[in-house]
N, C-alpha and C positions, 0 to 999 in steps of 0.2 A: 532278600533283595541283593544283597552282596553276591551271594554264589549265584546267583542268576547272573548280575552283570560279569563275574568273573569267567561266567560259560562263553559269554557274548564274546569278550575279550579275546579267548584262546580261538572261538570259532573264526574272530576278524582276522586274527592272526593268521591263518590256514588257507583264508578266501587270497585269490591272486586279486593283486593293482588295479586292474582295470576293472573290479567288478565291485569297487569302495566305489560308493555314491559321498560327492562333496560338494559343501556347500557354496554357493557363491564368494565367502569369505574367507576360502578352507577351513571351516571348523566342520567339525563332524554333523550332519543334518540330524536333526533332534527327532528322540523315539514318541513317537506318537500311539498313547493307549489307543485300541481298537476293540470294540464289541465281539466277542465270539462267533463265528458264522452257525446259523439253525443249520443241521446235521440231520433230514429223516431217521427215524428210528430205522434198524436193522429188522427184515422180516426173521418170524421167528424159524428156529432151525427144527424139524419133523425130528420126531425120538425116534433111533434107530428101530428094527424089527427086532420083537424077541431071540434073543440068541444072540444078538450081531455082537461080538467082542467091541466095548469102546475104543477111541481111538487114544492115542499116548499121547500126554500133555507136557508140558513143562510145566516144572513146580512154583517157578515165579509167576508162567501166567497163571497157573492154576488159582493160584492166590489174589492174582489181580494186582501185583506188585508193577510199578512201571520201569523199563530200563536205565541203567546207570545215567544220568545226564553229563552231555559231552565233557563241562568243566570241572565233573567230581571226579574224573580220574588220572594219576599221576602222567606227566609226561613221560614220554619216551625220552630212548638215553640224546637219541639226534633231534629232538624237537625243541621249539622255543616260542616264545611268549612275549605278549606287549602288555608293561601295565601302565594303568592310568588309573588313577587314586585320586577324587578332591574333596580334600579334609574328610576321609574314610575312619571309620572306628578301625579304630588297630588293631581288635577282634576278629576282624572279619578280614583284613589287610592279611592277619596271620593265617586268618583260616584257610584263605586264597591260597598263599604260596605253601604252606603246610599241604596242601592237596597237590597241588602242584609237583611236589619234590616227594610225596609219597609216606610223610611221616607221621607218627601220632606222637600227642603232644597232649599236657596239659595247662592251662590257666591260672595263674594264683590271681584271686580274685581281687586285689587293689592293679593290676595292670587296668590303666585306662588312658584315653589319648586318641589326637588325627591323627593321619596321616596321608601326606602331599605325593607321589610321587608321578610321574611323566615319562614315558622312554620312547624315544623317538623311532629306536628299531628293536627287532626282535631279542630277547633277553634268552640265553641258550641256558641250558639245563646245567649244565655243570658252572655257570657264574650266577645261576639263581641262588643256592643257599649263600655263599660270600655276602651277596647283598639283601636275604633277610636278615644276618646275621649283624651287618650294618644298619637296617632300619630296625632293630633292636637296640643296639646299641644309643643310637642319636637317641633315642626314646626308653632311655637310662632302664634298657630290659638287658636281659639276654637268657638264651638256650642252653639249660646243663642237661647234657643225655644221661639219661639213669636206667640202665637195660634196653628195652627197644624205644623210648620213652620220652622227650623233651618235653624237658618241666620249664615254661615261661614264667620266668622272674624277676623281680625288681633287680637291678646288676646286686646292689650293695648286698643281697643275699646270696644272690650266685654264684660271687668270686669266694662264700666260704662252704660253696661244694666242690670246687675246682681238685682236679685230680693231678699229681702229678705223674707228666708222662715218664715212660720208660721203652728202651727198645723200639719196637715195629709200632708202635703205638704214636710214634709220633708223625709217622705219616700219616697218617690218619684226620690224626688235631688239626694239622694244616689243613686238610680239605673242609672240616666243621667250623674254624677259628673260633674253638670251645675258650675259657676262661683254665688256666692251668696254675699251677705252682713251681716256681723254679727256684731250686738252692744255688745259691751262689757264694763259694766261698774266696776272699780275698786274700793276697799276698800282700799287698804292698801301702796299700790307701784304707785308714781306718774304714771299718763300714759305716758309721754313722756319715763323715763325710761323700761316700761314693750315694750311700741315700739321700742328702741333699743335692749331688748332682742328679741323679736318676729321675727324681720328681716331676720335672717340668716335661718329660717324656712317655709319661704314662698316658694309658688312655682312657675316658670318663669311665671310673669304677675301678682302674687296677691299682695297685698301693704295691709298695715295698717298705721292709721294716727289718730293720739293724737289729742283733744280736752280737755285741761288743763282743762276749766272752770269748765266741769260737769264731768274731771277726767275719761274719756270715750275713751272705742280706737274705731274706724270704721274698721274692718277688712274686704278686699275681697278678696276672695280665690276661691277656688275648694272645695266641698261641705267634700267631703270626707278628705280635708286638716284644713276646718274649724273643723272641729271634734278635731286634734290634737292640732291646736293652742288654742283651750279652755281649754283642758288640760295645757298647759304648761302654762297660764294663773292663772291657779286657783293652780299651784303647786306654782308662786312667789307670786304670788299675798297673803301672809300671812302675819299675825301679828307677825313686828318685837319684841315687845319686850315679847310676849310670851315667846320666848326662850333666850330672854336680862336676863343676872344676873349682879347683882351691888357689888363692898364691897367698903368700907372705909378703908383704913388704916391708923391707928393712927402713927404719925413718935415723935421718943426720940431724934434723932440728926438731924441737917441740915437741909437746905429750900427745903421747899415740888417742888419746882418747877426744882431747879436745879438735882433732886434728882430724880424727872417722867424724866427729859431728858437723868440723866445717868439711869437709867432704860430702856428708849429707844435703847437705843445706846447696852448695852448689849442684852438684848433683840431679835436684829433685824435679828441675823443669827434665828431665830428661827422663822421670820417672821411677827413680831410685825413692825408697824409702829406707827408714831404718830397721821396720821389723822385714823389707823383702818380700812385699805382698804388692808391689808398684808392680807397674808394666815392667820398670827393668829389670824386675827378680833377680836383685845383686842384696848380699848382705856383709854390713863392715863391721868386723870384729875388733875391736882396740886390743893390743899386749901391753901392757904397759911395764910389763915387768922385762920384756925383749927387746923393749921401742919398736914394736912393730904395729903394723894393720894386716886381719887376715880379710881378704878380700874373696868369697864364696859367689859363683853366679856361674847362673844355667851358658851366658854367653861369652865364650871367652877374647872375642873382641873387648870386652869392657876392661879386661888388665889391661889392655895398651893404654884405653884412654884415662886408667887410674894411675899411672905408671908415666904417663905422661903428666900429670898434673901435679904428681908428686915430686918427681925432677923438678919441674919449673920453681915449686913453692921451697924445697932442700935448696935447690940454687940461689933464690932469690935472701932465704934465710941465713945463707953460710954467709954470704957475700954482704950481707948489711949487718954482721955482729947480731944476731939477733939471741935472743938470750943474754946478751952482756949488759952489767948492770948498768942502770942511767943515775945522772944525780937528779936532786929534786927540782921537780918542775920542767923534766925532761921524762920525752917516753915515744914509743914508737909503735907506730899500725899497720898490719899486711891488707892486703885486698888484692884478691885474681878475679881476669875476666877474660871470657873466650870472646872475643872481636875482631871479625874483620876476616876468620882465618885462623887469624895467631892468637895462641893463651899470651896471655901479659898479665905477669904480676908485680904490683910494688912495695916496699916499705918506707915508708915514711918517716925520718925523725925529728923533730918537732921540738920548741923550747914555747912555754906558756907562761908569762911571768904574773906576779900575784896579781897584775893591774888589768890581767886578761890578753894582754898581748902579745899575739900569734908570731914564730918564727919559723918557718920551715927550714931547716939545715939541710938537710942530706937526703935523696930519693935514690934509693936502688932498685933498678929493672929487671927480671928475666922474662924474657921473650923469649918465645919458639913457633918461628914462623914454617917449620919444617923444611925449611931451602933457604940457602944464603948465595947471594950472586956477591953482594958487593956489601960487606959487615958494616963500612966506613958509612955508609947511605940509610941503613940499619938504625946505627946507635941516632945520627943526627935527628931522625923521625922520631924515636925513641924520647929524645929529647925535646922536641919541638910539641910533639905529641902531649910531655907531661906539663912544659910551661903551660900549654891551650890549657887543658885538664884543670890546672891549678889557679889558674885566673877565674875561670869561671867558678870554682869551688870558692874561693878566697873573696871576689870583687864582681862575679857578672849578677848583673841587674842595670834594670830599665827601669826608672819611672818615667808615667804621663802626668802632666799636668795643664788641666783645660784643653785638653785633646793634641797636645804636642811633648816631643819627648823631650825630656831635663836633659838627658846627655847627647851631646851632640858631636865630639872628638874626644882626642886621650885625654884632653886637660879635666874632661868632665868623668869621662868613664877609665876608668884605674884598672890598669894588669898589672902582672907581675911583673918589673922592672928588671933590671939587670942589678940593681946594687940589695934587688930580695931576694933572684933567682938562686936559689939550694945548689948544692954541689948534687950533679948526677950522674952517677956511677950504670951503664949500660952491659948485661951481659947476655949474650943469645946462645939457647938452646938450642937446635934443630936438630928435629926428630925423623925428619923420612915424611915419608908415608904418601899416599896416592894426592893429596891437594899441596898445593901452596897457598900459604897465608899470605894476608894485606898488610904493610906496616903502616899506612899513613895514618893515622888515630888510633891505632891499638891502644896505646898506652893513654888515652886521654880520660876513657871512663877510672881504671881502676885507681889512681891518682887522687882523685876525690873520696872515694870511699878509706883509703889509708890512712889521709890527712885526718879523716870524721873519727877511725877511729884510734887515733895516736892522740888527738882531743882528750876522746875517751879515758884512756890508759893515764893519762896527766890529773885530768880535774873529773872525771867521773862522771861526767855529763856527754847527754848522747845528741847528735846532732842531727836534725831529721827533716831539715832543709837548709835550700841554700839563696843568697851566700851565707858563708860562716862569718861577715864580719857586720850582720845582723845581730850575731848572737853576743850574750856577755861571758865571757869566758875568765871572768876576775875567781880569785879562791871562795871572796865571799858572799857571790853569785849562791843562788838554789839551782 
């Protein structure tokens, strides 16, 4: 039944436009079986006269053999074809275009399966195998030629007959998109790695597999898919530190070590990690033995803005004694924050007596707003900035009570006064660069966070809301 409808198919193919009968709905008007027509018997034919030489026969009719039928014979090189397939045994699917393209073949016998196909126009000879070769494929088969011979096989057998090409041969593969083997040896990207990138690009049935020793993947594929995975091969496969840049940075205050971790930790919304496997692919190396940081990254814009952070934080460090010893019950806390624009950092100096009570003495600023018009307008913001900061760290709260608020002016709600306000020491950095920074609140968040941990550094207690005069801060507090 198959190679009959497959005859019909190539014959409809042939027939011109106007001589397809359709249906009122355009679907194709359905084949209606018909009876045989009664045929009188042929009168019989007189035997020649003695003597008379017979006449010459052909040996097929002799036989009574019938002619080749129109759909058992291979297309021409300029012919083409329409199929139509619904839910077809793939047997017969095969044996169709198999005829079609003029090939022998055999069957391993667990191939089984439909097959759906539709094509709205004619299919030419030369894109016919490509797309047996894909209705194989979706149907976890495929074609290994073995002399004149296509052996139909499950793929996961196939791919371990795959041949690899060489020379003149691979033009060829392309035209069959056979199942092949490709060495591929690496420089630069171990191969077990380059095989976990490779994976998600193969196609159903091909595999690749790492040999550490000689750093070699074995890829098998589809000819025409080995062609891609070479490319994406030779795109990782590059010399990392071609595009590696290095810096040193010399440090004035603090241990290089603890100083790469708070670097990290700011850092990290921006996608910096520590082992360098973040979006920022930046790695910071502590010296401690040089006071340095070595600072490694694919982007060399990222020196400016480490080099930038490090200025402000050496600044802010030189300029508040930082390192100089305190007496007891005295101690001091750094905090940088990029807002507004401008990095602001501060340090805090702080007196905490045994009864818990908070003094803030001394705040030192470094700002770098990258542009200074007017220094004087600068520091005052700087400073107004950290009072706001420090009120709210120190005394801002609201309660309600019975749905109205408890404080209702200063007499109720408490800032920083003038006879608590710290001595504030302002120094600005400016760095260049394509933006200007904001001053009016720079300074207001990181204020708070210095004060929490200059707390810290005194009584050992971490603050983790606010206000701080919530909290007990006496020595013999837990």
């Amino acid at each position: 039944m198959g190679r009959t409808l497959f005859a019909l198919m190539i014959a409809a193919a042939w027939m011109p436009a106007t001589a397809r009968a359709q249906s009122p709905n355009g679907q194709p008007p359905p084949v209606v079986a018909q009876a045989p027509a009664t045929v009188p018997p042929a009168p019989p034919v007189p035997a020649p006269p003695p003597g008379t030489p017979a006449p010459d026969v052909a040996p097929d009719a002799a036989a009574g053999e019938p002619p080749e039928p129109e759909g058992e014979r291979p297309l021409a090189e300029d012919e083409a074809m329409v199929l139509n397939f619904e839910r077809a045994d793939i047997r017969e699917v095969i044996h169709s275009l198999a005829t079609a393209l003029g090939i022998s073949y055999t069957i391993d016998p667990r191939i089984e399966g439909q097959v759906t196909i539709r094509t709205t126009g004619r299919i030419a000879r030369d894109d016919l195998f490509p797309l047996f070769n894909q209705i194989l494929r979706n149907n976890g088969i495929a074609a290994v030629k073995v002399g004149d011979v296509y052996q139909i096989l499950p793929v996961s057998e196939a791919k371990t007959r795959a041949i690899i090409p060489a020379g003149p041969t691979r033009l060829g593969l392309k035209q069959t998109d056979s199942f092949v083997i490709e060495i591929v040896a690496l420089k630069h990207v171990s191969a077990d790695e380059m095989s976990n990138i490779l994976q998600p690009f193969l196609t159903p049935g091909g595999d690749v597999l790492s040999y550490p020793r000689a750093n070699t993947l074995v890829i098998t594929d589809i000819n025409s898919n080995i062609a891609r995975l070479r490319e994406l091969t030779q795109t990782f496969d590059t010399d990392a530190f071609s595009s590696l840049h290095a810096r040193v940075f010399k440090m004035k205050h603090g241990d290089p070590e603890e100083l790469a971790n708070e670097l990290l930790g700011l850092l990290a919304p921006y996608g910096i990690t520590a082992t360098g496997d973040g979006e920022g692919g930046m790695y910071l190396i502590p010296l401690t033995r040089l006071n340095a940081i070595v600072v490694v990254s694919y982007d060399k814009s990222l020196f400016e803005e480490i080099e930038h952070w490090l200025k402000v934080l050496d600044t802010v460090a030189e300029k508040s004694d930082w390192g100089k010893p305190l007496p007891k019950g005295k101690g001091r806390g750094i905090a940088i924050c990029d807002n507004m624009g401008s990095l602001c950092a501060h340090v805090a100096e702080i007196t905490v007596s045994s009864k818990g009570e908070l003094k803030v003495d001394r705040v030192t600023v470094a700002v770098d707003p990258h542009y200074v018009v007017n220094p004087l307008t600068i520091a005052e913001q700087m400073e107004g900035g950290t009072i706001f900061g420090l009120s709210a760290a120190l005394y801002g709260k609201i309660t309600v009570k019975n749905g109205v608020p408890e404080q209702g002016n200063f007499d109720t709600y408490r800032m920083v006064r003038l006879a608590e306000a710290p001595k504030i020491d302002v120094h600005i950095v400016p760095s260049g660069g394509p933006a200007w920074g904001g001053v009016g609140e720079a300074s207001t968040p990181p204020i708070m966070a210095a004060v929490a941990n200059a707390i810290f550094a005194v009584t050992g207690k971490r603050i983790r809301s606010l206000p701080i005069m919530d909290h007990d801060l006496s020595s013999g507090s837990a």
